[in-house]
Structures are given as C-alpha cells and as structure tokens.
Short mmCIF file of the C-alpha atoms (twelve columns), coordinates in Angstrom:
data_MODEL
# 
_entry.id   MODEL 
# 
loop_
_atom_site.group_PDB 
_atom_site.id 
_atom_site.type_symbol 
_atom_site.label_atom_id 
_atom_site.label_alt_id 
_atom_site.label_comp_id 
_atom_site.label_asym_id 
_atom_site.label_seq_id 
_atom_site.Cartn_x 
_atom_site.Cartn_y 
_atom_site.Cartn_z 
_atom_site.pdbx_PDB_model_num 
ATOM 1   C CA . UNK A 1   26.620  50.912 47.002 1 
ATOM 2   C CA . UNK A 2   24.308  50.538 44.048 1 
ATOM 3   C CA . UNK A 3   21.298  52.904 43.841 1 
ATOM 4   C CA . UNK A 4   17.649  51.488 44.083 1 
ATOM 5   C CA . UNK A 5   16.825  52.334 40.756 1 
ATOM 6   C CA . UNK A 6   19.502  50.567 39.208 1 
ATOM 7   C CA . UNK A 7   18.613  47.829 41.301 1 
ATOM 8   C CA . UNK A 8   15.260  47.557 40.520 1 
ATOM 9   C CA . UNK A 9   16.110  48.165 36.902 1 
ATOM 10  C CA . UNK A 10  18.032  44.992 37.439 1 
ATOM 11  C CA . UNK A 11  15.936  42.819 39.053 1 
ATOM 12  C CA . UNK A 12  13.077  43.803 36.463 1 
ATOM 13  C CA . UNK A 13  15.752  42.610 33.475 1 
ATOM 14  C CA . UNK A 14  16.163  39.660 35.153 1 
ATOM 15  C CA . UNK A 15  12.400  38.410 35.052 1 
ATOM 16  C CA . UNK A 16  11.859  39.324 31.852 1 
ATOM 17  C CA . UNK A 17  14.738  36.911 30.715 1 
ATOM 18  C CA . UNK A 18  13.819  34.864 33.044 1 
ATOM 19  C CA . UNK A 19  9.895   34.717 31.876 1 
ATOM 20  C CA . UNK A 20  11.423  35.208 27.763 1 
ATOM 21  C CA . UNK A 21  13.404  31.595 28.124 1 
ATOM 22  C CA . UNK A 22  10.516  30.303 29.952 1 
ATOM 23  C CA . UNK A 23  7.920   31.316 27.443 1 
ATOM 24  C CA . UNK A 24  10.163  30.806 24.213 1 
ATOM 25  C CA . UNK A 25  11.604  27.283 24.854 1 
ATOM 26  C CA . UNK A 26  8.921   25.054 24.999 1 
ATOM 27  C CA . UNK A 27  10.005  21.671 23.323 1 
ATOM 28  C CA . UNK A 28  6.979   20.606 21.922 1 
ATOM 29  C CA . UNK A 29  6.100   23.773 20.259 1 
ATOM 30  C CA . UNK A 30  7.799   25.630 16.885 1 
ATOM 31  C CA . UNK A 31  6.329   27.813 14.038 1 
ATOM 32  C CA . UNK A 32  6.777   26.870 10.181 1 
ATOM 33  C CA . UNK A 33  6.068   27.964 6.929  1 
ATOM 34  C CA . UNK A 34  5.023   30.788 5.005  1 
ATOM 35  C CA . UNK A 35  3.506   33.502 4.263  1 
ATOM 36  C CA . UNK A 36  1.079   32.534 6.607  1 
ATOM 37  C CA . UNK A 37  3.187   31.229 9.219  1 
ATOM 38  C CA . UNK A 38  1.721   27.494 10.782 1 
ATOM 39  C CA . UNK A 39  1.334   26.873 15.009 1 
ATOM 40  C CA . UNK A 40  2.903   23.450 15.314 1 
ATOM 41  C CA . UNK A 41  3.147   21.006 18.373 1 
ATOM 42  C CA . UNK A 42  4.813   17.836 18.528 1 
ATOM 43  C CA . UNK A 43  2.684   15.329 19.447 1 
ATOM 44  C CA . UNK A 44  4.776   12.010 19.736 1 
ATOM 45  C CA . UNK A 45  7.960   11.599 21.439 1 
ATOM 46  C CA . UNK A 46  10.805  14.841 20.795 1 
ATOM 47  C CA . UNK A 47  13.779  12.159 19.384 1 
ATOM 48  C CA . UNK A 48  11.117  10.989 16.056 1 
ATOM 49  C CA . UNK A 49  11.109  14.975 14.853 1 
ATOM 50  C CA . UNK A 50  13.791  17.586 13.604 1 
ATOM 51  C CA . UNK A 51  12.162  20.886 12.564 1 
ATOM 52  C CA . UNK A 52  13.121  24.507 10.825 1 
ATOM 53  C CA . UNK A 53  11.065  27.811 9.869  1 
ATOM 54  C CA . UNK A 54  10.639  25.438 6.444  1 
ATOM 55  C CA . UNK A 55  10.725  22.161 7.219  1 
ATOM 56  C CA . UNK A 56  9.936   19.198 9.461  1 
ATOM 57  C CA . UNK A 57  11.544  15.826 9.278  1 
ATOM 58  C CA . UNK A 58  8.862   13.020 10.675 1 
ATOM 59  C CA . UNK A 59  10.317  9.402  11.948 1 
ATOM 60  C CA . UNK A 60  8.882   6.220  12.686 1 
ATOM 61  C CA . UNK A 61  4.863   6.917  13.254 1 
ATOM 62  C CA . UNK A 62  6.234   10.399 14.696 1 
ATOM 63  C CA . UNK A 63  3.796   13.195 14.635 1 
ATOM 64  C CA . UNK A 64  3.126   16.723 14.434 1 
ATOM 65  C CA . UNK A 65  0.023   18.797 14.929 1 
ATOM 66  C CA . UNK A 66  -0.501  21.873 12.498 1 
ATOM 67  C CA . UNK A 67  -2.935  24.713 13.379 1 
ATOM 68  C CA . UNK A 68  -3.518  28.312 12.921 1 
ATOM 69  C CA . UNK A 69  -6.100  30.220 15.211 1 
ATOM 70  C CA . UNK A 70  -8.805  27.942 15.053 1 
ATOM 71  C CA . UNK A 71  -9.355  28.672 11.468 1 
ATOM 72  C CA . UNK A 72  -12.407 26.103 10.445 1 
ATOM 73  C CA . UNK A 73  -12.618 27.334 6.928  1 
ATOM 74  C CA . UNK A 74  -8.882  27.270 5.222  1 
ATOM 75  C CA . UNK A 75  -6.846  26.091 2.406  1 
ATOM 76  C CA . UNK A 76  -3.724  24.276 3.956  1 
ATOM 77  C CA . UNK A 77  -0.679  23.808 1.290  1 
ATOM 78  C CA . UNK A 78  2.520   22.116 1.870  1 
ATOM 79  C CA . UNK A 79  4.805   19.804 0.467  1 
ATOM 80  C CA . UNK A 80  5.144   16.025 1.436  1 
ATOM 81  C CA . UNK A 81  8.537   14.058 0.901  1 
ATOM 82  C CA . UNK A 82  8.647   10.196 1.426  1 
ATOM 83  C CA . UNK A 83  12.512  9.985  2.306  1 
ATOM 84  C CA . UNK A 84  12.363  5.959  2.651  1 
ATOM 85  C CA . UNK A 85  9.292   3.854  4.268  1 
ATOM 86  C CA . UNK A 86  5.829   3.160  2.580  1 
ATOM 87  C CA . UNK A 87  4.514   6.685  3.268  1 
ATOM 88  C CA . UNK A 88  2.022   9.218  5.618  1 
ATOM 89  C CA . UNK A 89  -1.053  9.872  7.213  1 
ATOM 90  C CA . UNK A 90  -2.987  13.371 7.544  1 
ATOM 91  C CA . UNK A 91  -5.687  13.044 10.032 1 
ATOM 92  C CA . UNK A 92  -8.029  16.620 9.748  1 
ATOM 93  C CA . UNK A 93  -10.117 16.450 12.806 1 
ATOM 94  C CA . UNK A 94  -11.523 19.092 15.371 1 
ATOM 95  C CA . UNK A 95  -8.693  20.533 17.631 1 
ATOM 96  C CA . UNK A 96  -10.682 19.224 20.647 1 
ATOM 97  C CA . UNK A 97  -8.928  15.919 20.431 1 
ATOM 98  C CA . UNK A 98  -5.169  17.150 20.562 1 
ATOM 99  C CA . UNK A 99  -2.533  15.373 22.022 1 
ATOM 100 C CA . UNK A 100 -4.515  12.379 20.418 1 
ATOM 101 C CA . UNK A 101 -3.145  10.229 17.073 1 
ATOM 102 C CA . UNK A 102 -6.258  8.155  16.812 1 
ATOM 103 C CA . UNK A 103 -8.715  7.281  13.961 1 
ATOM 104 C CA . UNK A 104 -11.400 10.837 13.979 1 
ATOM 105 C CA . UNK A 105 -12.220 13.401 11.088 1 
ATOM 106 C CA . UNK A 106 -10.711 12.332 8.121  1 
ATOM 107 C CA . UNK A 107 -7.789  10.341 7.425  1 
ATOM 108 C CA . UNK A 108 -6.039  10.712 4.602  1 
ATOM 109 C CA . UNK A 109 -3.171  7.938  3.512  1 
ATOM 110 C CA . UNK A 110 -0.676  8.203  1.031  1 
ATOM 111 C CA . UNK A 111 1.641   5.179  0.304  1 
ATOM 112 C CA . UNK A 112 3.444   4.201  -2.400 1 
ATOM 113 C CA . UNK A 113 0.659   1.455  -3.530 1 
ATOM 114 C CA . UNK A 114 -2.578  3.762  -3.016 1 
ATOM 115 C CA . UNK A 115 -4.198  6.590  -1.120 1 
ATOM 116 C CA . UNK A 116 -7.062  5.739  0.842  1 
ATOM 117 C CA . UNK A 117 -9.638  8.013  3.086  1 
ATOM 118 C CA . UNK A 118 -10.814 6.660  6.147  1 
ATOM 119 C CA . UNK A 119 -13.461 8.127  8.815  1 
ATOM 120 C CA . UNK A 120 -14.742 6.203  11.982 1 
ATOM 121 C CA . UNK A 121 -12.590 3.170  10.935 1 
ATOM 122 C CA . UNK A 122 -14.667 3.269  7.988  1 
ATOM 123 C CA . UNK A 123 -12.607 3.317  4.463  1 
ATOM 124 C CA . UNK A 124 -15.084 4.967  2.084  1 
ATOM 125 C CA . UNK A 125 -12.454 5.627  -0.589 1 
ATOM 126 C CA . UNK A 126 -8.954  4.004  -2.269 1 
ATOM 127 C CA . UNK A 127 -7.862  5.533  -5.315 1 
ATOM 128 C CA . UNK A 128 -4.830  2.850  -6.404 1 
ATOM 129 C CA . UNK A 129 -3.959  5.519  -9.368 1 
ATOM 130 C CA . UNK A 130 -2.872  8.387  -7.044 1 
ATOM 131 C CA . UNK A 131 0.209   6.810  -5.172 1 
ATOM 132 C CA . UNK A 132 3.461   8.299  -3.850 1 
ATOM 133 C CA . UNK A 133 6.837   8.164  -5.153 1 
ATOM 134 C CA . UNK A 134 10.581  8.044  -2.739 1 
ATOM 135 C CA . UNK A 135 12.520  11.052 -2.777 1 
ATOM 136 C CA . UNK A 136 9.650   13.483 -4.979 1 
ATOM 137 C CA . UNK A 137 7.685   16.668 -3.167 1 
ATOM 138 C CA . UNK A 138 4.401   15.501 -3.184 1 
ATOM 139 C CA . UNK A 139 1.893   19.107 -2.956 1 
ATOM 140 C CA . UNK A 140 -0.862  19.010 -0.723 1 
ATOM 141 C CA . UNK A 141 -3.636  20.999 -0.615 1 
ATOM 142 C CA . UNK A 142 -6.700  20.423 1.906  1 
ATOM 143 C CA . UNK A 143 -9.716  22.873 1.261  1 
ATOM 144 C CA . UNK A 144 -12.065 23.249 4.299  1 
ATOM 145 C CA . UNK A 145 -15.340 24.931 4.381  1 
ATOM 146 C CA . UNK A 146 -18.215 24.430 6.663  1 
ATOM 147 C CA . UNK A 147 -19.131 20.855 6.043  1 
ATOM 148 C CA . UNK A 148 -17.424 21.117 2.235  1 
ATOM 149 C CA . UNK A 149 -13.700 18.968 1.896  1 
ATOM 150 C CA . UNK A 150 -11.282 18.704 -0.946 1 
ATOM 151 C CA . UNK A 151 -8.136  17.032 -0.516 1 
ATOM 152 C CA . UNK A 152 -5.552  17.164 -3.641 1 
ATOM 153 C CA . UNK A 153 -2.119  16.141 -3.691 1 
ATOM 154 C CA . UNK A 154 -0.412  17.096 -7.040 1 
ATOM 155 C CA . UNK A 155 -3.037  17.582 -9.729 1 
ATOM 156 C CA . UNK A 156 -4.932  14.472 -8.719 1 
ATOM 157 C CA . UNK A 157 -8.242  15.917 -6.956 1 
ATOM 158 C CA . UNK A 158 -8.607  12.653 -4.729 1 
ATOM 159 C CA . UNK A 159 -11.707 13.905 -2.938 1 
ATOM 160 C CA . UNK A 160 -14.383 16.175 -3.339 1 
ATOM 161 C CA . UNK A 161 -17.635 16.504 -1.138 1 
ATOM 162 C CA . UNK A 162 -19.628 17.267 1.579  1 
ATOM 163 C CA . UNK A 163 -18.722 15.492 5.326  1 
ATOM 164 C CA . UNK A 164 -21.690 15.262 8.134  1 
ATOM 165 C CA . UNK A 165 -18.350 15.777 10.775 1 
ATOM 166 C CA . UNK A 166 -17.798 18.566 13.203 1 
ATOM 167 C CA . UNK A 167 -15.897 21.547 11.576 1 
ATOM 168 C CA . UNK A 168 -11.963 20.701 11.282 1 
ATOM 169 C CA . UNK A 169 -9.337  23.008 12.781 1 
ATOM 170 C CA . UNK A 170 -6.564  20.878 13.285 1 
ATOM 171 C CA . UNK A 171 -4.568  18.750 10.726 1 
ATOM 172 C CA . UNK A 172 -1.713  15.964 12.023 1 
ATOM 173 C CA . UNK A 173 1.170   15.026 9.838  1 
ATOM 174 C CA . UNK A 174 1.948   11.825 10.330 1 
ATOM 175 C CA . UNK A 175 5.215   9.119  9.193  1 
ATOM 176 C CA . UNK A 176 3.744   5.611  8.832  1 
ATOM 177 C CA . UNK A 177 5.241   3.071  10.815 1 
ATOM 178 C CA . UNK A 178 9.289   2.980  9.852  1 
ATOM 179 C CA . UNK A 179 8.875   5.551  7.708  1 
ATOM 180 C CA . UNK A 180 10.662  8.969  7.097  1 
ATOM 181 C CA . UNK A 181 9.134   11.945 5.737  1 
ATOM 182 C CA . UNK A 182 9.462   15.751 5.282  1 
ATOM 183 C CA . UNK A 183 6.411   18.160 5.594  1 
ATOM 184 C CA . UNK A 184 7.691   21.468 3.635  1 
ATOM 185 C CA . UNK A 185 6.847   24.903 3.946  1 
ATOM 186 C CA . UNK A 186 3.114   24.236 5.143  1 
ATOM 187 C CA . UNK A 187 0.660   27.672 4.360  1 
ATOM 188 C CA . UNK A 188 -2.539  27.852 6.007  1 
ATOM 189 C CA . UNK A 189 -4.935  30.605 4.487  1 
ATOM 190 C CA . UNK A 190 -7.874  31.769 4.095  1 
ATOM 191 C CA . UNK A 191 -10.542 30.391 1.366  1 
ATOM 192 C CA . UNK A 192 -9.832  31.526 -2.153 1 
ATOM 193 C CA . UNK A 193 -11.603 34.001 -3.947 1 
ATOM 194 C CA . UNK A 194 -14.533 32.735 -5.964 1 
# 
C-alpha cells in the first residue's frame, strides 16, 4: 500500500507535466534569435512555416508575427533570404491588429525589381535601385521611435522620417505569393546610444 505522501507527491508530478506539455507545445508559438531573443506566432496556416532558435523558413504568402514585450521604441535586425519567388513583405503595425495580414502601419516590399513602402493602400515611396537578389542575406534593420521610422536593408537607408501612425509594436514577416524565404537570427533591442 503506497503512503499518502508519496501519493500526493505523485499526483502533484503528474499536473505539472501535465500543465508543462500543455503550456510548452503550442503550435503557433516559438522563440528566435539572439541576444535578445524574439516572441514569434505563426499567423498563416502551420504547413507554409519551418522554424529553429535561428531561423524561419516562410512559404507561399506564409506569415509570421515578431514581437518582444510591447516594445514601441526598438531597433529590429535580422537577415532576409529570397530562396526562389519574387520576394517579401514586412508590415510594422500596432500589435492590436494580430492575427491580421492586411494593408496597416507600414509596409515594406522587397522584390527583386524594387522596394516599395506602402501605408493605407497608399504607395508613397519605390526606390527601383534598392532591389533583392536569390540566394544572398539581405540585413534588415527597422528603427522605431515615437512617431520617428528608418527602415534599411544592407547599407541602402530606404526610408527616413517621421509617420502620423499609432506607435508600432509588432512587425510581420511575410513570403510573397509563391515565394520562399528565410528570416535569420531576428534581434529586437533597445534604441542605440546617441
């Protein structure tokens, strides 16, 4: 006959596996990169995403949602690969709308022809000299502060100014349609020193 402290000791093991596989298997959700280590959710369907600590394979307009805390003022790194397709979208926007892909914030796209910026269905900037090449790391940087953006992939500074839109805390990676791409080893910090 077992004694009751054993048994309790038992049953109290059990929920805490139980409530550990509950709590640490959610699908959807998965941490990545370094040092400052990034929240991200899936937000399209589990099949158009493979994902490690480092890196995140996108498929097919397949999407992933990258946060950290709420953090409105941040400098985001990360590297972008365009395995095959015509390229990517980055959408910052306010958290609020999660679980959305839509047009809201700022959308940045990078193909191999141009990158273009895009708010409220509203292009207000292609820059045909900044494109993006197959099978090369493409580093992104997105500055936030208060109502102050800067968006720079490799040492092109594609944009540089002051937005009227509600404070971003949220940035989607997204894979154009029938495209594949790799987000790598995303870093959200803090502002830089002055």
């Amino acid at each position: 006959m077992e004694q009751p402290a054993v048994k309790n000791l038992c049953a109290h093991i059990g929920i805490l596996f139980i409530m550990a596989f509950a709590v640490g298997c959610h699908p959807y959700e998965f941490s990545m990169g370094g040092p400052h280590v990034v929240s991200c959710e899936i937000l399209t369907s589990l099949p158009g995403v493979d994902h490690s600590i480092e890196m995140a394979t996108l498929r097919d307009t397949a999407a992933i949602d990258l946060s950290y805390y709420g953090a409105t003022q941040y400098l985001i790194t990360m590297g972008v690969r365009l395995r095959h397709g015509e390229g990517f979208r980055i959408l910052v926007r306010p958290v609020v709308e999660a679980r959305d892909v839509r047009d809201s914030g700022i959308i940045v796209t990078a193909t191999q022809s141009y990158v273009s910026l895009d708010s409220g269905h509203h292009r207000f900037l292609t820059r045909p000299d900044v494109t993006v090449a197959p099978d090369q790391i493409i580093h992104v940087a997105l500055l936030s502060e208060n109502n102050y953006m800067q968006v720079v992939l490799d040492c092109d500074t594609v944009f540089r100014g002051w937005t009227k839109l509600k404070e971003s805390d949220d940035v989607v990676v997204q894979a154009l349609q029938g495209s594949e791409v790799e987000v790598i080893q995303p870093d959200w910090a803090g502002l830089p020193d002055r």
